[in-house]
DOZA-317701 format. One record per atom (N, C-alpha, C): residue in three letters; x, y, z. Coordinates in pm, whole numbers, plus 50000, padded with zeros to 5 digits. Last residue first. Example, Ala and Ser with C-alpha at 12.3 -4.5 7.8 and 13.67 -1.06 7.14 Angstrom:
ser512854977550708ser513674989450714ser512905000350787ala513194943150780ala512304955050780ala513204967050780
***
This chain:
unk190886770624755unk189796763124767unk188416769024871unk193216778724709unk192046784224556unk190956776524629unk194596779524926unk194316792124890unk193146792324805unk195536747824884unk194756753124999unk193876769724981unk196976748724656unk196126746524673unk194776748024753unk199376767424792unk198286773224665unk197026768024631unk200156751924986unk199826761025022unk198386770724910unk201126732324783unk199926726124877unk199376735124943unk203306746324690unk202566740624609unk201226734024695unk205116746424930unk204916759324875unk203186754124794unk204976719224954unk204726728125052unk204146737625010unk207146713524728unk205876704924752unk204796716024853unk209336725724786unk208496727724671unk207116723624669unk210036719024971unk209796728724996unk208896734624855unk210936694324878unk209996692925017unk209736709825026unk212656700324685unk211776693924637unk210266695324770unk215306705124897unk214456717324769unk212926716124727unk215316682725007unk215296692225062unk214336706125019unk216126666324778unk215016659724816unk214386675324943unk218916681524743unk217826679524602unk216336677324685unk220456672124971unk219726688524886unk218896690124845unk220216644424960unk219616650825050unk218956666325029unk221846638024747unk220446638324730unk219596643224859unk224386652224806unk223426661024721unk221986652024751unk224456636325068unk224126650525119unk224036655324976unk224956612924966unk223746611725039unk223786627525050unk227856618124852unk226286614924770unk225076617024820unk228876621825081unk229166630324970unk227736632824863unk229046595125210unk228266610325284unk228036619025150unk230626580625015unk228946573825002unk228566586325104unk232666591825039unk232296591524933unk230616591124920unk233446586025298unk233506599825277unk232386601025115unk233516559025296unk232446561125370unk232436575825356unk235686552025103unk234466551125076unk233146552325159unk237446580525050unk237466567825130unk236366566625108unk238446587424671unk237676591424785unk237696578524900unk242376589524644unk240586582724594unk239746585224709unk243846615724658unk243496603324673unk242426599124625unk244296641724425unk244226639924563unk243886625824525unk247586649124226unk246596642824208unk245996637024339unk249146683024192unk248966670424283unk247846664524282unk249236693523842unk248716694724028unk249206683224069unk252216692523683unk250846694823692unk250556691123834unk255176717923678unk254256705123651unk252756705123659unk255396747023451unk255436743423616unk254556729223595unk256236754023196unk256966750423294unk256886746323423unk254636743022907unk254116746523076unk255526741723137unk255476748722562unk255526746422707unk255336748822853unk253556772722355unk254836766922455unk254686760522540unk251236773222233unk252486776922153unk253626775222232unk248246759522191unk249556763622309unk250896761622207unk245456774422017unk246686765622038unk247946768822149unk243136787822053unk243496776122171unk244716770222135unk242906807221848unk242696806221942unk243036801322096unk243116788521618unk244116795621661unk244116800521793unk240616769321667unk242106762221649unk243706771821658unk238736791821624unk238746785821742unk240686773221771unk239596799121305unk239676802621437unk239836796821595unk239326775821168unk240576782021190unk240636788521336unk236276774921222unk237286757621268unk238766766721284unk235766794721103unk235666795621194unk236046782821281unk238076799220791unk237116804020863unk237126798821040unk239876765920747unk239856781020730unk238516784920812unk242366738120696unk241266743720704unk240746761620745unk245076729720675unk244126734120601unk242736734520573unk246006737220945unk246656748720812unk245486741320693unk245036724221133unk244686736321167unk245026741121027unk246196693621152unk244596699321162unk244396713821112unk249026698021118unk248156683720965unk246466691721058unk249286714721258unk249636716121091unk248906707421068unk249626697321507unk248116713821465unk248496716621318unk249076668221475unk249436678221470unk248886687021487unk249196632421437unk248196636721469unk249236657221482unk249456605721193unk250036613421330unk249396625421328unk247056578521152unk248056591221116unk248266599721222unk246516543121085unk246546555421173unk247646566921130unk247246523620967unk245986524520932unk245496543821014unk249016504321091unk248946510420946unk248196522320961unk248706516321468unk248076508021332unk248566512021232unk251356519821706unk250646523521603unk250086514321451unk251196501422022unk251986500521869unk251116510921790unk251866493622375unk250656496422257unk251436499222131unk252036469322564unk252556476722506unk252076479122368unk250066456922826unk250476449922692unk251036464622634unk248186468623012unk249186453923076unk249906447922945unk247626498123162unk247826486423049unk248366474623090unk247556512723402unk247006501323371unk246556489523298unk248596532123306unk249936524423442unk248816512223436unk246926547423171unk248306542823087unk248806533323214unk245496561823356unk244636548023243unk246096543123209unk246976579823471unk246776568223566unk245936557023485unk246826597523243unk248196589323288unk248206579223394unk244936599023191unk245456594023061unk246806589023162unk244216616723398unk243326603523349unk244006597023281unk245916638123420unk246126623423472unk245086616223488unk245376651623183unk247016647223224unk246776629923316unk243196661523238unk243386650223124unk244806642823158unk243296674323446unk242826664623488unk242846651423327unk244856695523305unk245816685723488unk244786672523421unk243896708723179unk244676701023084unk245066691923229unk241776717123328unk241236710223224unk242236701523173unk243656736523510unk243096724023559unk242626710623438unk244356753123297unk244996745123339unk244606735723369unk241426765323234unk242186755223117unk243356745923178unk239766762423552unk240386768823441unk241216760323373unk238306750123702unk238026747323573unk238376756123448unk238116764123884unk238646751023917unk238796748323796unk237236790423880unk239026789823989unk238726777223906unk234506791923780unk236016798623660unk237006797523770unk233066771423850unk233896771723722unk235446778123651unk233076777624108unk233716766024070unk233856759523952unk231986804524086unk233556799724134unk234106786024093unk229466799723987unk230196806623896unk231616803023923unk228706786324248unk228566777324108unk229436781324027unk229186805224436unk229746789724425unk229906781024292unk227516823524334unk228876822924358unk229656815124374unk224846807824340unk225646812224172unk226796819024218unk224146800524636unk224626794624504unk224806796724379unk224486830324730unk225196817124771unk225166808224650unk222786849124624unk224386852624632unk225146834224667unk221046848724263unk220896839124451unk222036842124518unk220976874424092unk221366862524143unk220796857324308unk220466893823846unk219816895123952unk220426876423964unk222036903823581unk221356894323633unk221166896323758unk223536908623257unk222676917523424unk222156909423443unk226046901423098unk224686897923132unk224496909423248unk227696905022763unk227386905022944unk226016907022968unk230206891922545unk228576890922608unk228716897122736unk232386909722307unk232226901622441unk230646900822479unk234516924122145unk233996903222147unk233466900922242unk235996942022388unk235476941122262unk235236924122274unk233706950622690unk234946948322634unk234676944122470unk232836977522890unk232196966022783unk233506960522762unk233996979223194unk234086982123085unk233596970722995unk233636971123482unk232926982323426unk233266985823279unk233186939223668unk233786950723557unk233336959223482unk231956920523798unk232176928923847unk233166938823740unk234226888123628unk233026893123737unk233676910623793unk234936874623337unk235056884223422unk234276888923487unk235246838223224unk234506849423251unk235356861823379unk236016817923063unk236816824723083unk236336843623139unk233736802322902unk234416796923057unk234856811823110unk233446815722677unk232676819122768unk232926815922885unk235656821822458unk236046816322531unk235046820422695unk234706840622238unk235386827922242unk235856818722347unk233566858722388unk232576849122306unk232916840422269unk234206861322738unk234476865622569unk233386856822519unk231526880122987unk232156863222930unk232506868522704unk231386894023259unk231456892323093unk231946880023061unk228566900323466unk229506894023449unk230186893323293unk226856917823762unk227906919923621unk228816909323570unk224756918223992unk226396914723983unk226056916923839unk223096923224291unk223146921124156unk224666924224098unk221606896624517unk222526910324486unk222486912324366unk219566881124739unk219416884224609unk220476895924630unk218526878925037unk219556868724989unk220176871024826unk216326893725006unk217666900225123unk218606890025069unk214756879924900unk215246889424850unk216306896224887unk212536862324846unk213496859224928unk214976865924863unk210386856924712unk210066860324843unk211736858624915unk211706857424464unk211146865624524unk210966867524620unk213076826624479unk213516843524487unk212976852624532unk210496815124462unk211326812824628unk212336825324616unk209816819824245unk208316823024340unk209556827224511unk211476804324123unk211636821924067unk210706831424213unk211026778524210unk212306786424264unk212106802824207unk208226775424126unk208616776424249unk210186784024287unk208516776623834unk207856783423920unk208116788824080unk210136748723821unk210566764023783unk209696778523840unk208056734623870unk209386734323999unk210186750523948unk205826733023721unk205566739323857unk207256741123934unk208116723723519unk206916739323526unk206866741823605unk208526698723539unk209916715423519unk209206725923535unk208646676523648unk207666683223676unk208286699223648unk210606656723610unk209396651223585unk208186659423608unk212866665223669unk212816669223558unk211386662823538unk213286699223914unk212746687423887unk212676680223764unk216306715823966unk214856714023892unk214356698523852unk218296731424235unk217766715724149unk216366719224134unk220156751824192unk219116753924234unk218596741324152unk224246750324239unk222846755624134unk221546750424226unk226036748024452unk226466754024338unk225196753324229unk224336744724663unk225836749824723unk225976757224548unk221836732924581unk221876742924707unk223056751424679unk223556702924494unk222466713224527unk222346722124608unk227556704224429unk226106702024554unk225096712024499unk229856687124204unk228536700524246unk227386697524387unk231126668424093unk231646675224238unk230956684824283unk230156661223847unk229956652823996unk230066657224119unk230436676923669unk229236678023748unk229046671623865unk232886673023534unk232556683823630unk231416683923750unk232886655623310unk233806648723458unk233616662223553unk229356648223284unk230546648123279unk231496651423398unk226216622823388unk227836635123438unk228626635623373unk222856622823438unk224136615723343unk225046628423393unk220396631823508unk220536614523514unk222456613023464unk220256665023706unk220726651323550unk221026642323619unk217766685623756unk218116672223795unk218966664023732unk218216713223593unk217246700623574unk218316689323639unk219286741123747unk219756729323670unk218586718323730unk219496772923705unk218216763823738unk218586752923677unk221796791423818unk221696781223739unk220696772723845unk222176828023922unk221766812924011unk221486804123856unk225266836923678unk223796837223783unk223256825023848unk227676837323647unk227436845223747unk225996846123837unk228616821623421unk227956837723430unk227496844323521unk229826801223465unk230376806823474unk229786823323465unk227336784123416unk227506784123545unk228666797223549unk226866782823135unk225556788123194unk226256792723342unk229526768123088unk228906781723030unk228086789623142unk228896744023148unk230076753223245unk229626769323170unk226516729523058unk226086741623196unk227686744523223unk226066726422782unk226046743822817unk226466745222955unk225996702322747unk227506707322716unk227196724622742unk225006673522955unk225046692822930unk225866696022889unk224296643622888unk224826653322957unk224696668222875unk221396639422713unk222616629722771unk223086643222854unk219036651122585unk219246638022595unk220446630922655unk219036682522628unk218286672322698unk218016652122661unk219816705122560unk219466693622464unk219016685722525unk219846743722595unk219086729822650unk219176715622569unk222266758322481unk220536755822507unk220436740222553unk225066770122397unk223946771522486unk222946769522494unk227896754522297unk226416754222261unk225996764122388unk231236760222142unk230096753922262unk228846761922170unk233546755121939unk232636761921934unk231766756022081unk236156737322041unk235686740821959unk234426748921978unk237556738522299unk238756744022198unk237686743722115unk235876727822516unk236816736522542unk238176739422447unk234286709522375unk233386723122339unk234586732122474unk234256683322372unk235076694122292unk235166704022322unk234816677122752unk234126677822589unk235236685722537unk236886654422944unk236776667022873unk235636665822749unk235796617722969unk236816629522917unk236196644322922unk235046589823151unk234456604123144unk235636613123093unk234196554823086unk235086567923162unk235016580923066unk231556535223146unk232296546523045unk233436554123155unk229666523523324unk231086521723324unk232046533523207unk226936531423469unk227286527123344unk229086526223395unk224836539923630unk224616528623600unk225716521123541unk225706564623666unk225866557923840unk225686542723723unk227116577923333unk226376577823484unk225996564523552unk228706600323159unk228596580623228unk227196592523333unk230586616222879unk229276617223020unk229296597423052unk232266617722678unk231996627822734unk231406627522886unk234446584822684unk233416592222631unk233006605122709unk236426555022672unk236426570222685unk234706576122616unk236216524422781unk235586532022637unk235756543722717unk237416495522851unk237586509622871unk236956515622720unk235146466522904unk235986472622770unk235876490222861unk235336447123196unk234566454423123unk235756461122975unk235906420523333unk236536426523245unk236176434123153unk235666398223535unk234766404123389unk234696411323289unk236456390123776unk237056386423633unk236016391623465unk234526395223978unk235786399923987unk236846402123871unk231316406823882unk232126394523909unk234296400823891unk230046424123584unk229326418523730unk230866406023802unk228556434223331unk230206429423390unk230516430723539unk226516444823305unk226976434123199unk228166426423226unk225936462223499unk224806448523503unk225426439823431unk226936485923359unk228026476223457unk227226466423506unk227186490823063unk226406489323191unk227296483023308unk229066515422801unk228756499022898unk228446499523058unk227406535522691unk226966522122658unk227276510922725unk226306572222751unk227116556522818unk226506545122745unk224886594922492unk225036579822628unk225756570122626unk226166604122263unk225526610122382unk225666597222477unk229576600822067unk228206597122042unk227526600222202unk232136595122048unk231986607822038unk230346610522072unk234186572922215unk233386576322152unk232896583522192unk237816561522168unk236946572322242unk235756566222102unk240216534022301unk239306537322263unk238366549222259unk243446540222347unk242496540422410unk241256542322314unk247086535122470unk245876533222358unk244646532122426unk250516547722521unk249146546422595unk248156547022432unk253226560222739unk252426554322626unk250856546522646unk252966590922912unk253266573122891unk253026572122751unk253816620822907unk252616609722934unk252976603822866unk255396643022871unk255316637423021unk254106628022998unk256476654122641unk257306637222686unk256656637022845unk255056685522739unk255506675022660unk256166665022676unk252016695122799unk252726689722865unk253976680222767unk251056711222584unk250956718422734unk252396708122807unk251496694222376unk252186705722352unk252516716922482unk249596671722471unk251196671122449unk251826680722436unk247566692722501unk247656685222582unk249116679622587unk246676696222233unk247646704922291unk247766703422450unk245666668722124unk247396676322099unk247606686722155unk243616669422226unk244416660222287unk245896664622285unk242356692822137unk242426692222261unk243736681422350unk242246675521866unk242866688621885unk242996693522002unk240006655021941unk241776652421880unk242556664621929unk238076671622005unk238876663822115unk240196663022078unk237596682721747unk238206691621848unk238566685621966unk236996659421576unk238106667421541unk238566675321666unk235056652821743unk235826636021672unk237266650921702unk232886663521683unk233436661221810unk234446658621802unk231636684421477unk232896684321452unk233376675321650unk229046665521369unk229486677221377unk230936672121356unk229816634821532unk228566640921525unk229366654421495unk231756615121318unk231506618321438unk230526629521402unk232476584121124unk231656599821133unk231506600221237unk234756556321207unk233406559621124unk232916579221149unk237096554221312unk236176541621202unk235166544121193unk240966567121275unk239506565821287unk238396558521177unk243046566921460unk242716557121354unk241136559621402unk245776586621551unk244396583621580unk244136577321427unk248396597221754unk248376590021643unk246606586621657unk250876621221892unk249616610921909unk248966612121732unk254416614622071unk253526617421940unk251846612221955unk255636601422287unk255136617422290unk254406621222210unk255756579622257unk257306584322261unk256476600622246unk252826576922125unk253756566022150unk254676579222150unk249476570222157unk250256580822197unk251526572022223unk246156569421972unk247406565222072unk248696574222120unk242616563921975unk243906570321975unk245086566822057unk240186553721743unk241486551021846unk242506560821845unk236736567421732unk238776567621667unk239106560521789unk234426553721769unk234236567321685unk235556566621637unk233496525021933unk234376540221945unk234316541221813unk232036502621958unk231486512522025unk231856525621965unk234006483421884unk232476484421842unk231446495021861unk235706484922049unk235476489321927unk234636492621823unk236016473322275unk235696487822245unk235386489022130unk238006450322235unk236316449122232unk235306462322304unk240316463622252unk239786454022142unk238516456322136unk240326462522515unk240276478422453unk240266471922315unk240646436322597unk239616441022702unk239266457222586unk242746427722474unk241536420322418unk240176427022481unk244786438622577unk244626443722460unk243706442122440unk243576444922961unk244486438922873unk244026445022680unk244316465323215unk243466461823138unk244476456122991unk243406447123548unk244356457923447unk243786456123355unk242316436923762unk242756431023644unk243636437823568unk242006461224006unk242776443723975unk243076437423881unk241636481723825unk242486481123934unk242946470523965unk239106483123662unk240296479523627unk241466475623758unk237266502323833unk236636488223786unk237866476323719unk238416525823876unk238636516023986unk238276500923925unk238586549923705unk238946536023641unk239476523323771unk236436564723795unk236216560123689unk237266550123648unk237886567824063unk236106560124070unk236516554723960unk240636581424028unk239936566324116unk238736561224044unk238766606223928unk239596596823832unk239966583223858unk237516616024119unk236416611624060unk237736600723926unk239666637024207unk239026621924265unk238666612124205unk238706659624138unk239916650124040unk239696633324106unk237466679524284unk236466665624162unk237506659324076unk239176686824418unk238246675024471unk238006670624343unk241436702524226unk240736704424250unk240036689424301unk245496695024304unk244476694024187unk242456693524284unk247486712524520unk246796700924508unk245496702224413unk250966724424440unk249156727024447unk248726713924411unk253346728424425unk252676722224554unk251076723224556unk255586722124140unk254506729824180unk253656719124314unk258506738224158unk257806726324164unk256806727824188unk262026745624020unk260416750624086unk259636736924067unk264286744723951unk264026735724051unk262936737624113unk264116760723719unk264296746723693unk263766738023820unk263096787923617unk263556780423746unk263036767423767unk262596777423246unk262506788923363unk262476785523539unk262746758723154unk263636768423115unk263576777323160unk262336722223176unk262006731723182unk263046745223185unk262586701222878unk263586704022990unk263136717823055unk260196679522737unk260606689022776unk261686691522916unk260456659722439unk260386657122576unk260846670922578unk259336666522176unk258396654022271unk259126652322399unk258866701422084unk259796684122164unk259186673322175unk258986707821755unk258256707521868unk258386698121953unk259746696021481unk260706708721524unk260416709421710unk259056686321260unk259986675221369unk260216687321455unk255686687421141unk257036692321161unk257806687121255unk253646661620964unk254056673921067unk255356673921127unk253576672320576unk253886663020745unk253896672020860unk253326681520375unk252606676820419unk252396665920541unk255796694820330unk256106681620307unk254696672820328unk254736724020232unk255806722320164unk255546703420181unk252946730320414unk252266730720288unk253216724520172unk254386728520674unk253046716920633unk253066714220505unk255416751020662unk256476736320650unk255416723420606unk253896768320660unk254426770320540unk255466756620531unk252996763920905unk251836761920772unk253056758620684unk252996766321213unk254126763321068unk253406758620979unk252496781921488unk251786773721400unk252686774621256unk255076783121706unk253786789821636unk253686775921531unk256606777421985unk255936767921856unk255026775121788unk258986785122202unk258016791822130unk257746788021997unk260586784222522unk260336774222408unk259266783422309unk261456812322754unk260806800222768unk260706797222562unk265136820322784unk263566826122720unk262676812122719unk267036818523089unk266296811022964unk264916816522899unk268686834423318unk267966830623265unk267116826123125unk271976838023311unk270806828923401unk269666827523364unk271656861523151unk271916848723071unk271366839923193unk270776883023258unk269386877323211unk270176865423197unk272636910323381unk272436892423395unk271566883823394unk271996935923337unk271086928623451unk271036911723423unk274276959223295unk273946949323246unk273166939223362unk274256991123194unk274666979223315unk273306966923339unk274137012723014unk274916997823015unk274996988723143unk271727029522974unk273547033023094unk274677017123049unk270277011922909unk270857022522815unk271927028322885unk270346977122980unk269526989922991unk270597002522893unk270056949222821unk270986957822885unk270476972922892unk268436926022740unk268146928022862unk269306942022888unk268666910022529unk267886922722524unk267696929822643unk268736883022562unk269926891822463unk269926905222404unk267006872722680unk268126875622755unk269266883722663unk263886887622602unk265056878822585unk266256882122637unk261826888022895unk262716898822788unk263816888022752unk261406881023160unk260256891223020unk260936893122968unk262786876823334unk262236862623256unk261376868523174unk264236900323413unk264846889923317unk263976883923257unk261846904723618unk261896915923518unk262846909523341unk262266885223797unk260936886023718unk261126891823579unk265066892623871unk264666877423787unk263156881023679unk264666919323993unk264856914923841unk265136907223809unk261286928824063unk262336916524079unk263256919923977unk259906956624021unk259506946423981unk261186939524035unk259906987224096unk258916979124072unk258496964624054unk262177003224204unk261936986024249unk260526979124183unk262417025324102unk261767026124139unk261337009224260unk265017015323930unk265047028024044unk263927025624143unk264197000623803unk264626992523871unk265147005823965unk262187018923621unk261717004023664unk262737001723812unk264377034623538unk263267040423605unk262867027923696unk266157018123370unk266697026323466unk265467032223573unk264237010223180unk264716998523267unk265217006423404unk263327027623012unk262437029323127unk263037018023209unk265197029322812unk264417046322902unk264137035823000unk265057008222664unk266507015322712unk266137025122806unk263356987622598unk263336995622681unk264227002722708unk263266959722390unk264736964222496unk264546976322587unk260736940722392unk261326953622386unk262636955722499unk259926908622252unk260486921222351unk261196929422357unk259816903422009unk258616903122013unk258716910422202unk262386894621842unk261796907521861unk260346912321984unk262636866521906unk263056876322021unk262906893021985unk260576853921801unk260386852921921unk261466862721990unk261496865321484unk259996867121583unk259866867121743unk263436851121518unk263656869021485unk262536873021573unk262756826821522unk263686829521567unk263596845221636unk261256827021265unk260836823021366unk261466824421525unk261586851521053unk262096845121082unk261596838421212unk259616880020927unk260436871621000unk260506858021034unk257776898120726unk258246886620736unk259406888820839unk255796926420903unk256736922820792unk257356906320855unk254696951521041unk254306940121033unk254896936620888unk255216969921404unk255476968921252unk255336958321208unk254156986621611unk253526976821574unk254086981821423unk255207005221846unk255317012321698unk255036996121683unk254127014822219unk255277009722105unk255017010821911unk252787031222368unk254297035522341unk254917028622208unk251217012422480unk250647023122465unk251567035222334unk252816993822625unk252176989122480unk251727005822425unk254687001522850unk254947000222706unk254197002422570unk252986990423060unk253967001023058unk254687007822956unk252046967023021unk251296981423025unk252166994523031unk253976949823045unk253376950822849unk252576963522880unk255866934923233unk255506951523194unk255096954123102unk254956910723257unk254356916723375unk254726936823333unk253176892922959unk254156900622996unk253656909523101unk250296889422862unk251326881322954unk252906886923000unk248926906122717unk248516898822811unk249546892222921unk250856919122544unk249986930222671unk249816923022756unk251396899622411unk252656903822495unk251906912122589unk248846889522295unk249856882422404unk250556885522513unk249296912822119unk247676904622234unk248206898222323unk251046907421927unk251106921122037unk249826917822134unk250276880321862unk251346882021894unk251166894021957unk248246890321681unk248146881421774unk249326879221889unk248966907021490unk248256910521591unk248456901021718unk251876893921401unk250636892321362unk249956901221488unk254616903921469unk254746895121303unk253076894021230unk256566927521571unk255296916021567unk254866912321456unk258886951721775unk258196944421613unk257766928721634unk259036975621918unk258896959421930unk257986960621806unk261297004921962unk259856998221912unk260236978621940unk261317035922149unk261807022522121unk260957010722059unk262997066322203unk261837058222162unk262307044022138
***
């Protein structure tokens, strides 16, 4: 028999999850729960297996690099003794959350790198090219490209932004000047840091204005002319009128919404889209950094917003009559983490929503896909990676921390606070280092690919609408 000892539930959740033999085991092992050592923790937390290494590698089930990079290397000797030369390989880095160092200096801990040496095949590299709608990172800070942007240009942000945040030698630092709505202010911050913790010493230095507040504020009518020098303001949503550059919401580490708000961008539709069903999306005037890359038709069903009745009508009216195109699918989505949906599965799961839904097969497979492949957390942390890192090559003045600003942590956020802010903050914290870099950032769109791109959603949209109209002149014709 053989046991693995765990310090918190959370920890044996993990090892099932991420470890390539945790099924082979978990069923088997003896969950004991007592103080350790941070150290103790990370290398109890794999099982030496003495029985089943000999079986495993009889059987070839698995590599044994693969089979090494699960198991601390100082645990790796099967029960015959022959020894499977793990020291080549490196246990990857492991940061749990350190309350008890918080509670002691009220600082945050020196312990977590600011620069990383990767520890698992060093000379791996990653060849994946970051999803189309990364593009969209050109657009949003093309307006800079010639001038760059100077101190006096993110100065006169200020007026606008909610915190400054900065980021010097790996650390991030935020000075904040007034109340954010709820909790925005806090779970971006907290998004930002595990952004350094995903990626560590790999982003510049760098200062930037954010505001937390619904609509774009700078127009681009206001800064017209080669030398005009709009103010970079970070914010959730822009649109075609405005200049804002477009971040991540919170609402991928703090609580999300589902309903309708209808004054600025959507913080429900990756939700709504990842469930699997056709999404009746109201026409939006405004984008976060997802929505741009969506086609009508291709990934949701455009609703009119100057006429939502009769147009909602019409698409439920256009299902119906149009049924051979209709399947029905299963989807779960945790409750903490609704992005993170499972299609087609037969077991309830615990914490979890699922829907029955009757779908459109073409566009809520597209839609649902191009949430949960593109817009998985990785991608989320790629495309912050390199907004922040192609905004940083466009400073033109070397940024400093204010008096006035504090360093930023998951101890100084997460240890003292409790209940359901705790949660979602345990939840999402990255406790190690990403060993494989981040995507390949694709080009800027060419601008005659760009301007087809556009013309074929409003073409969709105006497409849908002509059939709506039709349908609707038919009924008339009928009552008369």
């Amino acid at each position: 028999m053989y046991t693995c000892v765990y310090k918190h539930e959370k920890e044996r959740r993990k090892a099932s999850k991420n470890d390539p033999l945790a099924g082979l085991w978990i069923s088997k092992t003896t969950v004991q729960r007592h103080p350790t050592t941070v150290e103790e923790e990370r290398l109890n937390k794999y099982c030496t297996l003495h029985h089943l290494l000999p079986l495993i590698r009889g059987l070839g089930l698995f590599p044994l690099d693969s089979l090494c990079k699960s198991f601390s290397r100082n645990l790796c000797l099967s029960s015959l003794g022959d020894c499977l030369h793990c020291n080549s390989f490196k246990t990857p880095l492991h940061f749990p959350l350190n309350c008890n160092a918080w509670n002691q200096t009220q600082r945050c801990p020196n312990n977590y790198p600011t620069k990383h040496k990767r520890t698992i095949n060093p000379g791996r590299s990653s060849n994946k090219t970051c999803p189309d709608y990364f593009r969209w990172i050109h657009e949003d800070l093309r307006h800079w490209k010639e001038t760059g942007i100077m101190r006096d240009m993110v100065e006169s942000a200020r007026k606008f932004a909610y915190f400054r945040l900065i980021i010097i030698d790996g650390k991030a630092y935020v000075d904040r000047y007034k109340k954010s709505i709820q909790t925005r202010d806090v779970f971006t911050a907290w998004g930002i840091v595990q952004l350094l913790r995903w990626y560590p010493g790999r982003l510049p230095d760098l200062e930037l204005m954010f505001d937390t507040s619904d609509r774009p504020v700078i127009r681009s009518k206001d800064y017209r002319g080669p030398n005009a020098g709009p103010p970079p303001l970070f914010r959730y949503c822009s649109d075609w009128a405005s200049l804002d550059i477009v971040f991540p919401d919170w609402s991928f580490w703090g609580w999300y919404k589902i309903y309708i708000e209808g004054w600025a961008w959507s913080v429900s539709e990756k939700y709504i889209l990842a469930c699997n069903s056709p999404t009746l999306y109201v026409t939006p005037n405004f984008h976060d950094f997802l929505i741009r890359g969506m086609v009508p038709q291709q990934h949701y069903w455009p609703i009119r917003e100057n006429n939502k009745c009769k147009s909602l009508k019409f698409a439920v009216e256009w299902g119906n009559n149009h049924t051979a195109k209709l399947v029905v699918t299963i989807s779960y989505c945790d409750v903490f983490r609704p992005y993170d949906c499972k299609k087609n599965q037969l077991d309830f799961p615990p914490l979890g929503l699922v829907w029955f839904q009757r779908m459109l097969g073409l566009a809520s497979t597209k839609g649902s896909n191009y949430i949960l492949e593109d817009t998985k957390m990785e991608n989320v942390y790629d495309y912050m990676f390199h907004l922040l890192n192609e905004y940083a090559k466009l400073l033109k003045y070397k940024p400093s921390v204010p008096e006035t600003a504090i360093e930023l942590c998951p101890e100084v956020m997460a240890c003292p606070t409790d209940s359901v802010w705790r949660r979602f903050m345990d939840d999402s914290l990255e406790e190690t280092p990403n060993d494989v870099p981040p995507c390949a950032l694709p080009p800027p769109y060419d601008p005659q690919v760009l301007k087809a791109f556009v013309e074929d959603k409003v073409r969709s949209t105006k497409q849908v609408e002509m059939w709506e109209k039709e349908y609707w002149d038919k009924q008339d014709i009928q009552k008369q």
